[in-house]
N, C-alpha and C positions, 0 to 999 in steps of 0.2 A: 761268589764274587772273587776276582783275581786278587792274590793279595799285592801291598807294597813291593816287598821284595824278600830277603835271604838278610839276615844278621847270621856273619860265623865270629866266631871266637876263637880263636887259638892260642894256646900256650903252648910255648916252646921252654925245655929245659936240656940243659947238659950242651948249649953251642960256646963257641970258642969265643971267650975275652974279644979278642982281635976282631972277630966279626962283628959282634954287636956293639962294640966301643967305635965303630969307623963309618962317621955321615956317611960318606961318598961309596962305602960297599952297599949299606941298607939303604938308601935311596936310589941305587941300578937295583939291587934285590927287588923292592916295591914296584919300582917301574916295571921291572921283567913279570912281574904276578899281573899288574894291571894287562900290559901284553898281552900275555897267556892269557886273559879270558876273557878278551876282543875288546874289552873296557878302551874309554877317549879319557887321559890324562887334562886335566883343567888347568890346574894347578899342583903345586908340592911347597915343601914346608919344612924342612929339616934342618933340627937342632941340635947341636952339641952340650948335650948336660958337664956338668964340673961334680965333683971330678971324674967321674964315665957317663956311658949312657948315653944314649941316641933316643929323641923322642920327634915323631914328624906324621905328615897328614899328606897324601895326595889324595887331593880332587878327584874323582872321577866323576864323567858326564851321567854313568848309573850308581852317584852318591861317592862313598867313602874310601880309601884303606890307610890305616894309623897302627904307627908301634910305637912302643914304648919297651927301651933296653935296659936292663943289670946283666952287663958285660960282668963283675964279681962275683954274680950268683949264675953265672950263664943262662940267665934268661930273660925270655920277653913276650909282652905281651900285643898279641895281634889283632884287631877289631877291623871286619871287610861288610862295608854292606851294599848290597845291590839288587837295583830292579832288572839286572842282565838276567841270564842263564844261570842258575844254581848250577848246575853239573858242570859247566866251564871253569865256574868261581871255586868248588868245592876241588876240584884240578889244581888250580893254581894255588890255593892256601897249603894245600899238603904240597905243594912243589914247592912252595916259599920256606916252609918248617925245612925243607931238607937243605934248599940254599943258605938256610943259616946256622946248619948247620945242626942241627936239635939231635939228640940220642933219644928224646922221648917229647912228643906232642902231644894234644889232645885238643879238638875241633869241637864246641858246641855247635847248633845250627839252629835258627828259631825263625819262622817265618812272623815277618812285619806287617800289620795291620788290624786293625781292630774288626774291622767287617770280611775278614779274610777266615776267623774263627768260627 
């Protein structure tokens, strides 16, 4: 049976203060990943944490993409899931890690579904 879809996980470390401290850079960064891998935008959600930190959610019509920023500790935590194309989505998460800049990532992938096992 086909499964749900793709859960990736990304962590990003070592990106610049400035990047992930800035709604309006990581909400085009999100948009640009959604882009890249043919995803339809629904919605978006982005917050400015006190005193840093960027935490936000767009919509996509195949499910999810959310971050969560420590601009102080240069990092952030990425969560993408969809019933699109894994190879397109696994594309743009590692293109997302470099747009924000990360000196070291790391991508879980887990496929969704219980009857997919």
């Amino acid at each position: 049976m086909r499964p749900l879809g793709t859960h990736f996980l990304l962590d990003v470390a070592g990106a610049p203060f400035a990047t992930l401290d800035d709604p309006i850079l990581v909400e085009t960064l999100l948009v640009d990943a959604v882009k890249a891998m043919g995803a339809n935008v629904l919605g978006i959600h982005i917050h400015r944490l006190s005193p840093q930190g960027v935490s936000g959610v767009v919509v996509i019509s195949e499910s999810h993409l959310t971050i969560h920023t420590w601009p102080e500790r240069g990092e952030a935590a990425v969560d993408l899931f969809t019933c699109g194309d894994p190879a397109r989505a696994r594309l743009a998460v590692h293109a997302l890690a470099q747009a924000l800049g990360a000196q070291k990532a790391t991508v879980e992938e887990r496929v969704r579904g219980v009857r997919a096992r």
